[in-house]
N, C-alpha and C positions, 0 to 999 in steps of 0.2 A: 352677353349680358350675364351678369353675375345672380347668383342665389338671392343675395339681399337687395340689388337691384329689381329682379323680379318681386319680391316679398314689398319691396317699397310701392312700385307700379300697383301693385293687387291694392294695398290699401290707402293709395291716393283715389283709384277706383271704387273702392266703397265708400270712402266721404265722398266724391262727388256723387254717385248713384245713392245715397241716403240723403245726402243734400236737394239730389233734383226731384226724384219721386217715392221717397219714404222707406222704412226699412222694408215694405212691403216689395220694392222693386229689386230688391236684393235676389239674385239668381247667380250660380257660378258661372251660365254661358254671356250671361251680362256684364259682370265685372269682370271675364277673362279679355270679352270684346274692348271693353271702356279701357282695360291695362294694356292694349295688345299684347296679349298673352295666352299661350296654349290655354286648352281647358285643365288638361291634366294637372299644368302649375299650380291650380287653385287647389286643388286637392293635394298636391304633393306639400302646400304650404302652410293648408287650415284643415284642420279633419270637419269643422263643420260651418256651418254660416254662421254661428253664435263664436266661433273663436277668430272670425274673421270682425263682427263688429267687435267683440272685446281689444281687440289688438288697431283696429283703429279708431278706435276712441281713445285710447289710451295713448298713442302716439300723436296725436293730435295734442292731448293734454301735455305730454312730454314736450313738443317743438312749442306748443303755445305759451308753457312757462320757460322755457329756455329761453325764448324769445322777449318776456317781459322782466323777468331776469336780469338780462343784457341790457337792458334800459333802464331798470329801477338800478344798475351798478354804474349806468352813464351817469344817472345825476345824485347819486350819493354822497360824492365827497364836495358837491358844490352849495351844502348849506342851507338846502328846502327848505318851505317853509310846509306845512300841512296843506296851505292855499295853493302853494306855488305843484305838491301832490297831486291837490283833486284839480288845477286845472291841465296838466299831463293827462290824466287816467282819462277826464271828459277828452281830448284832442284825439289820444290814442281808441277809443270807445266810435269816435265819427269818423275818424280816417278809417277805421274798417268795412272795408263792405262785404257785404252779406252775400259770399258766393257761395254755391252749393255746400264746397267746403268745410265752410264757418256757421253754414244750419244744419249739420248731420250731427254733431253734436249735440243741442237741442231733442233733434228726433229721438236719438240717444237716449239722453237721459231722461227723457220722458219712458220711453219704453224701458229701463234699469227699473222703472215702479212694476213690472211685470213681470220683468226675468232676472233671476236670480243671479245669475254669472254676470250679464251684463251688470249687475245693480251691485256687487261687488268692484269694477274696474271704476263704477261711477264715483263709487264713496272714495276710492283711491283718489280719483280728478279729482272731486273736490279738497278730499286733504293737501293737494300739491296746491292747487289757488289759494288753501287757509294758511297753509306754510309761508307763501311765496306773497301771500299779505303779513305775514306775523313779522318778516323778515323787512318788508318796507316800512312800516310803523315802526318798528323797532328804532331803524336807521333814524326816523323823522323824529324818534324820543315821545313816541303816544304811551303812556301811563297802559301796562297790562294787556299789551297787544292781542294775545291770546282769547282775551274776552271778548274782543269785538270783533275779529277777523272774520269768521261765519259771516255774521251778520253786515258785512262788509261784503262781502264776498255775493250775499244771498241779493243785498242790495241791486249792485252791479246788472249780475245775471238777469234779473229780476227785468230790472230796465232796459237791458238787452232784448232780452224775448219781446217783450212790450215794444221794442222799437224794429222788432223783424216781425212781429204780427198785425202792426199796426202801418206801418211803414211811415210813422210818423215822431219826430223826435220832439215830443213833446217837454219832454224831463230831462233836466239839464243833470247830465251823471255826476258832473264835477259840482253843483251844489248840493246834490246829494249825500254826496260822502263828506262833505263838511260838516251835513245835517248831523248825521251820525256821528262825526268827531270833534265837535265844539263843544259839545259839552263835557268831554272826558278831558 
């Protein structure tokens, strides 16, 4: 197994261990267990547990817009409309499920309001989702995309957490961001 195979294992290993029991459950003999992987690896690859969450949150962030990316450039040249947008974003938003995974993020960023280096890599995530919004409105021809992206973004996230703490999908995501975009 290779160096970056290892280094992938380790931090597929920390999203799921921050996903299943909180940044607290975070240990190197835990993640080395979860990666099957020596213990040594985990030292050999993070000098500490905080550059172990920074570097998977951030890879996280990286595959997660690469991933929406590749979809907002599938339907780009076929002529969306901002409706035909938010009802994608609502489809993609429910087809996800809330695996360990997809809640260590959250944990995350909640604890970046604590820690400093974390709360650096967090403000990074979010700039790559206000980007990789600025970039889809653009396409869609929204008047000053830039202005509303955050708040797009915040939207989103917002209803996210609200439907992994709730376990209730109360708020439809896809009329939401209309909310937000019908009047610009």
């Amino acid at each position: 197994m290779s160096n970056r195979d290892v280094r992938e294992r380790i931090l597929d290993a920390v999203l799921h261990v921050v996903g299943t029991d909180g940044i607290p459950g975070v240990s190197n003999r835990r993640i080395a267990a979860q990666a099957g992987v020596s213990l040594g690896s985990i030292t050999y690859h993070f000098a500490s547990q905080s550059d172990m969450l920074r570097a998977a949150l951030s890879r996280f962030v990286t595959d997660e817009t690469t991933r929406l990316r590749a979809l907002a450039e599938e339907y780009r040249d076929k002529g969306l409309s901002v409706e035909d947008a938010a009802a994608i974003a609502e489809k993609v938003t429910r087809d996800l499920s809330f695996s360990a995974e997809r809640i260590a993020p959250f944990e995350m960023y909640i604890a970046a309001g604590r820690d400093h280096e974390l709360h650096e890599v967090a403000v990074e995530c979010f700039a790559a989702y206000d980007d990789l919004t600025v970039t889809i409105l653009t396409a869609l021809g929204v008047p000053d995309p830039e202005s509303i992206a955050s708040t797009l973004v915040a939207v989103i996230t917002g209803l996210q957490l609200r439907r992994l703490a709730t376990g209730v999908d109360e708020q439809d995501i896809g009329a939401a961001i209309l909310r937000v975009l019908r009047p610009l």
